[in-house]
Structures are given as structure tokens and as C-alpha cells.
C-alpha positions in Angstrom: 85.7 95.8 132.9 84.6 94.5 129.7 85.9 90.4 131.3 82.7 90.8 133.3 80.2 90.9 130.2 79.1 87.3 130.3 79.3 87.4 126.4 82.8 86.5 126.5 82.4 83.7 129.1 79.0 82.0 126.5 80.1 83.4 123.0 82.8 81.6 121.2 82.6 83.3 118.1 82.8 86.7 120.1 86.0 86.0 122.2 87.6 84.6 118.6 86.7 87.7 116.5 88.0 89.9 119.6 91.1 87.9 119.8 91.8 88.1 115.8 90.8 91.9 115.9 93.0 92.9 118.9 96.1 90.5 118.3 96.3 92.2 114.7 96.1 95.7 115.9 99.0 94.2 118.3 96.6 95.8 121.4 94.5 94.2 123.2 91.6 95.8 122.6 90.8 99.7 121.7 90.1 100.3 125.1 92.5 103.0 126.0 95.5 102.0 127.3 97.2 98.6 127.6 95.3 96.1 129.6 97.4 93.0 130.7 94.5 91.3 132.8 91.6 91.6 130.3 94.2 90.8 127.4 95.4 87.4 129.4 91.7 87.0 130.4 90.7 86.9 126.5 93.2 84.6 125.4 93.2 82.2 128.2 89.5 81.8 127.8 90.2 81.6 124.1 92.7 79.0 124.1 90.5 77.4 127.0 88.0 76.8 124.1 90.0 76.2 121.3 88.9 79.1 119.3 92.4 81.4 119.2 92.9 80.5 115.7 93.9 83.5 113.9 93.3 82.2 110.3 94.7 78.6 110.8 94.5 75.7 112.7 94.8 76.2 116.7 98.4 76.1 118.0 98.2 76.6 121.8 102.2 76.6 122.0 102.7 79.3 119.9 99.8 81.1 120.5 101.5 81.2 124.0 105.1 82.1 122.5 103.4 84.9 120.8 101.3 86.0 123.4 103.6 86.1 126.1 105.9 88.3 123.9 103.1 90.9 123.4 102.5 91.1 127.0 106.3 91.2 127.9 106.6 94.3 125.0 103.6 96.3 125.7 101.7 94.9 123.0 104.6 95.0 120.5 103.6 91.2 119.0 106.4 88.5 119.4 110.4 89.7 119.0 112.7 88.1 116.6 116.7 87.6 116.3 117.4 90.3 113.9 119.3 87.2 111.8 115.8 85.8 111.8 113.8 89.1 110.6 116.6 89.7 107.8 116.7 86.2 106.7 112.5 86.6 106.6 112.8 89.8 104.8 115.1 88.7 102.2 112.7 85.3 101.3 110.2 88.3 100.9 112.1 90.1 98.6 113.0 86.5 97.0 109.7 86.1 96.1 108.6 83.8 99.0 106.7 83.6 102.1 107.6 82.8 105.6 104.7 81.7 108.1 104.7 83.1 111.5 105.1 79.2 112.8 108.2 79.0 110.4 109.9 82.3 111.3 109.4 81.4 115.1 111.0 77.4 114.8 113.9 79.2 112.5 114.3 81.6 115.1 114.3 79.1 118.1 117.2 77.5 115.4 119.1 80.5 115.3 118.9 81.8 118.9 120.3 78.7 119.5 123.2 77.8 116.7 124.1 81.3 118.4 124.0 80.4 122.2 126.2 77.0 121.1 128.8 79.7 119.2 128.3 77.9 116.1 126.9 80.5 114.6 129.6 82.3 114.1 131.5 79.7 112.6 129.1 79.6 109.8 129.2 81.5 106.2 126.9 80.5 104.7 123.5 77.5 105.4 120.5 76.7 103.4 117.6 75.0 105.4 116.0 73.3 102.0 113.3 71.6 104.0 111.3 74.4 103.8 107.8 76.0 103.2 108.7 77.1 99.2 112.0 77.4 97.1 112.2 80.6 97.8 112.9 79.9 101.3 114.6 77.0 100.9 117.1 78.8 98.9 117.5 82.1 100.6 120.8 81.9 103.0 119.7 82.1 106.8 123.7 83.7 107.4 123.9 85.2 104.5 120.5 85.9 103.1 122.1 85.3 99.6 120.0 83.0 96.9 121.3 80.0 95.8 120.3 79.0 92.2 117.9 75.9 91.3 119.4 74.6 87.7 117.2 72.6 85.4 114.6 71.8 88.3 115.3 69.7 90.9 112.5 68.3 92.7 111.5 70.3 95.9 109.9 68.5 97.9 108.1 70.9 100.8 109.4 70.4 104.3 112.2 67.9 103.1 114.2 69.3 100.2 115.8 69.1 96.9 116.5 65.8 95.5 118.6 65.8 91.4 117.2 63.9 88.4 120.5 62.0 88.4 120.8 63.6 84.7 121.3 67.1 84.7 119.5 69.2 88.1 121.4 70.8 91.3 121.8 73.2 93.2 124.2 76.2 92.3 125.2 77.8 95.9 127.0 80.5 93.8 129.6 80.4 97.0 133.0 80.5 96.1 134.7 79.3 99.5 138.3 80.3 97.9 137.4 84.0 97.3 133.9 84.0 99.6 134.9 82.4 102.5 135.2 84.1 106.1 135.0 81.2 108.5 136.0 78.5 105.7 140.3 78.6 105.1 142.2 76.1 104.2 143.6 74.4 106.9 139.9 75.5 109.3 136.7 74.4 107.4 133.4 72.2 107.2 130.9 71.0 105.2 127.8 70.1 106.5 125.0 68.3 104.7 121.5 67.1 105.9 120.7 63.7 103.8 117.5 62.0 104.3 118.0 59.0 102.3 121.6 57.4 101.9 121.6 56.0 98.2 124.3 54.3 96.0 127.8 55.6 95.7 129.8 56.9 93.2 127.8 59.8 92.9 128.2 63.6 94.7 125.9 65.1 97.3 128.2 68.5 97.1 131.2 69.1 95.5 134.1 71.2 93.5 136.7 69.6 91.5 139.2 72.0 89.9 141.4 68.9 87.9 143.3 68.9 91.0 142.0 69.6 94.7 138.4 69.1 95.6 135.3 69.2 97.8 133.5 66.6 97.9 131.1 64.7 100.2 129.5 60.8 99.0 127.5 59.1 101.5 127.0 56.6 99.8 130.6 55.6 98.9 131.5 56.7 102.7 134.3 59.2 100.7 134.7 62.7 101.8 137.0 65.2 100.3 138.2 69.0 102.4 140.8 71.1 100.5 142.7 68.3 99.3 143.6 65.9 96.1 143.0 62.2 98.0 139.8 60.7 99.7 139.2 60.5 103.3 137.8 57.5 103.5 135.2 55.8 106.4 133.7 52.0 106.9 131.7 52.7 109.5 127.9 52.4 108.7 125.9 55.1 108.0 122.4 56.6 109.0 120.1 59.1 107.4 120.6 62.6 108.9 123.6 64.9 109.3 126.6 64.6 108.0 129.6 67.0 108.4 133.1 66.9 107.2 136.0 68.9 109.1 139.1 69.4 108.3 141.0 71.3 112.0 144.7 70.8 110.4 146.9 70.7 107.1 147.9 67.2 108.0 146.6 63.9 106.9 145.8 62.2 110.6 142.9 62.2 112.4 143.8 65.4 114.5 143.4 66.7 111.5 140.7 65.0 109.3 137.1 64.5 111.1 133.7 63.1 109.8 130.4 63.3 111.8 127.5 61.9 111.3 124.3 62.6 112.8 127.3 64.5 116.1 129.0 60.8 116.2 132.6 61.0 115.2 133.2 58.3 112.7 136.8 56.2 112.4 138.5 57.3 108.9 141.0 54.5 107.5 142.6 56.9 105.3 142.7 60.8 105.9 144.3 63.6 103.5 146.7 66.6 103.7 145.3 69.8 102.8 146.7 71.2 99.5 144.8 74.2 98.2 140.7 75.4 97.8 139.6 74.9 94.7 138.2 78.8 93.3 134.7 77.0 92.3 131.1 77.6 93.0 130.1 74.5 95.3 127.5 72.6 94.0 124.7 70.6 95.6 122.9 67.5 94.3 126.1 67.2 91.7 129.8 68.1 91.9 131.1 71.1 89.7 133.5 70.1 87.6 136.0 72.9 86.6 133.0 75.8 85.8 132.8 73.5 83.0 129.8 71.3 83.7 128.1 69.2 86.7 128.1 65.8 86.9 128.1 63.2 89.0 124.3 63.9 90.2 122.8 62.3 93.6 119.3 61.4 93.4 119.2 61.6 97.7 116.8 63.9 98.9 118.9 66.7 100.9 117.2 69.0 103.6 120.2 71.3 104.7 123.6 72.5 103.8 126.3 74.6 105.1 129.8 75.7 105.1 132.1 77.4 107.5 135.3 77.1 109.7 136.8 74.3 111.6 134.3 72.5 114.1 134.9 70.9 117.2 133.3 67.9 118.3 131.3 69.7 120.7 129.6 72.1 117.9 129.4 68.8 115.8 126.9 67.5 118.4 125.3 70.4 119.3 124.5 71.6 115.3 123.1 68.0 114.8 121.1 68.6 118.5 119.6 72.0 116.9 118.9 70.8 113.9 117.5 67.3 114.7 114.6 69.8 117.1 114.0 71.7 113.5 113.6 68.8 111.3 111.6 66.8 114.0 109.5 69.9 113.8 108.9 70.4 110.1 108.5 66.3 109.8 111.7 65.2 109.1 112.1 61.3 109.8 
């Protein structure tokens, strides 16, 4: 058995250009066929020395992750949600990259929003703190690519943030005529905001001249499908914010606001009345296809859209998404 040369126990250098050589042929070794002891022997004593690098700084946890995937699939290198790999592919194809540490926390993100069964619930979501634009505007449901207008600052691993004067996002969803999940009397909105700034002004919105979507942190005022403002006194943190609407009435069975999974008290709620046929905005509110205005200078890491949620996915989309942002340095 090759283990037994006492290179690999004194050289270093040796065990990390095996590793690197082997891992990339997604073998261990070319030493015939498939060798779980000498391939766990290698990488233990690699990891054991902090060499297992493979072109970047060492990462024992998901050297492990990947590792332990080879060895479950014959050698077949770690396996992904196929929501993950398309999602991947299409940042490709967008022009972007996706890092094997990215693809793996997205996927732990996905595997779970799945497990939960809010998932399913979704049409489309946009992780903007991302590695590049690319990524942060290619759909993870979807794999559809949002359009950045007149530059807003991306910021990596945190998101877009407007000008205030004339940038946003263009989802180039149409709830009214795009929408799967998202109906009138069952939808959400969901947006990630990492710094809560003045109000008056429109994280997301679409305003047709009669109903609207609309969410304003700032201002504590939240719009779903309707002409008046569910309004909310409570304070406020940085993080998640989703607005729900479950019902066609104007009560709280059938108006709901979350923030960071905590259901907040509205003091005035609003009857559904119609979806306004618009392309929702982000960073600004579209105002009748006719022009954006009303730009928020907040910094935004995520949004979404789908069907009604209960307060059980509330919780558990802010749980999954708190473990992502955590991960890519989110405060």
C-alpha cells in the first residue's frame, strides 16, 4: 500500500500535490480501482497538517462535506440539489462564477427552504449578497436575470443599495401574469434589509394609479394587492422582512407582517382589490411602466415573492436565511 511509504507521513508538499491531483481527477489516486482506506488515509493526514487546500485557503468543514460525498459516491466528487446545479449553471451562462464554498452554503439553503416546504411556495428569490452581480441577479427558483438599471452599488456578500436618484433593480417579474404561488388573495413579499433608513421612500414596489405593492421599512407601511396601507408601530430591526396577505379581507387573519419570523401588530390592515400587471421593482417602486421613483438608499441582501405564508414558514425562511447571511458575513 502506497499509506506505508513514509513520504506521505514527512512530506507535506507531497500529501498536498497528491490530494489536489487525485481530488481533481475525482479518484483517489490512479491506482486501479477505488481505494476508500488510502483515499481517507491521505486526506485525514492532509487535513491533519493543514495542507488540503486545493487552490485556496484551508477549509476543514468543507473539505469534509466534499470528501465525504466522494467516498459515499465512489469517487463521484460532492452531490448537489439539482435546483442548486441549475441555478449554478445559469450564473454560468449569465456571465458569472459560483465558488464550490458558495454552491455548497446555497445548496445547504435550498435543501433546506425545501425540507421546511417553503420552497414550493416560492416563484421567484434573488440572494443579492452574493459573490458577483451575476449571481446576485440570477433567480435561485427561477434561474431568470433580474436587470441592474443605471448602476446600483453592489456591494459583494451584502447587496444592492440605489443612488436615491435614479438606480434599482428591475425583477422583470410580473406577479399578475407571472405568478404561480403569488394570487391575489395568497401572496408574500419578502425582503432582506440590512440597514433600516428614513421613510417615505420604497424598498420594492408597483403602483398602477390604483392598487399597489409596496414595502417601506422605514415608514413601517406595507402594501399586498390592495389601494390602502397596512400600517405597523412596532419597532423595527435590520434583517428580514416579509409581508403576507392569507385573505381578501382587511383584519389581521388576513393581513400579516414579519420581521426577522416575529409577527408584528398592524393598526390598520387592507382588503385585497386587484394585482397591479407591473414589473416589481427593487431599490424604487415602479410607477405605471412609466418611470421609478421613490428610490431607497438601504442596502438589500435578498428578495422574494410567492404564495401565502404561514407563521411557521415565516420563522423557518428567516431561520434559513439568518444561517446563510451569518455565513457570507451578514451582521
Amino acid at each position: 500500500m502506497l499509506k506505508d511509504n513514509p513520504d506521505y507521513a514527512l512530506d507535506p508538499a507531497l500529501v498536498n500535490q497528491t490530494i489536489e491531483t487525485t481530488l481533481g481527477q475525482k479518484l483517489f489516486g490512479p491506482f486501479g480501482s477505488y481505494d476508500n482506506e488510502l483515499g481517507r488515509f491521505l486526506i485525514e493526514r492532509a487535513l491533519a497538517r493543514k495542507v488540503f487546500t486545493l487552490g485556496a485557503e484551508l477549509d476543514p468543514a468543507l473539505a469534509r462535506t466534499q470528501i465525504d460525498a466522494a467516498l459515499a459516491g465512489g469517487g463521484g466528487g460532492p452531490s448537489y440539489d439539482a435546483a442548486t446545479t441549475a441555478w449554478a449553471a445559469a450564473v454560468v451562462t449569465n456571465g458569472g462564477t459560483v465558488s464550490d464554498a458558495r454552491k455548497t452554503l446555497v445548496d445547504s439553503l435550498i435543501v433546506g427552504l425545501k425540507t421546511d416546504g417553503v420552497w414550493a411556495k416560492l416563484d421567484r428569490l434573488w440572494l443579492f449578497a452574493a459573490e458577483n452581480t451575476q449571481s446576485a441577479l440570477t433567480g435561485l427558483v427561477s434561474g431568470n436575470l433580474a436587470t441592474a438599471v443605471n448602476s446600483p452599488t453592489f456591494t459583494v456578500d451584502r447587496g444592492f443599495a440605489s443612488d436615491g436618484i435614479s438606480s434599482y433593480i428591475n425583477t422583470l417579474f410580473n406577479p399578475s401574469t407571472q405568478g404561480s404561488s403569488y394570487t391575489l388573495n395568497s401572496a408574500s413579499a419578502h425582503i432582506w434589509n440590512n440597514g433600516i433608513g428614513a421613510g417615505g421612500v420604497f424598498q420594492t414596489g408597483s403602483w398602477d394609479g390604483t392598487q399597489q405593492i409596496q414595502m417601506s421599512e422605514g415608514g413601517g407601511q406595507w402594501m399586498l394587492n390592495c389601494t390602502s396601507i397596512e400600517q405597523t408601530n412596532d419597532s423595527l430591526a435590520n434583517g428580514l422582512f416579509s409581508v403576507n396577505r392569507s385573505g381578501a379581507g382587511n383584519t389581521s387573519t388576513d393581513n400579516q407582517v414579519y420581521n426577522n419570523g416575529t409577527a408584528l401588530t398592524l393598526v390598520s390592515g387592507a382588503g385585497s382589490t386587484a394585482i397591479p400587471s407591473l414589473n416589481v421593482y427593487v431599490c424604487a417602486r415602479n410607477n405605471f411602466n412609466s418611470f421609478a421613483g421613490s428610490f431607497s438608499t438601504d442596502q438589500l441582501a435578498l428578495f422574494a415573492m410567492g404564495g401565502s405564508f404561514t407563521a411557521t414558514d415565516s420563522t423557518n425562511l428567516y431561520s434559513r436565511l439568518r444561517t446563510y447571511m451569518t455565513a457570507v458575513g451578514v451582521p
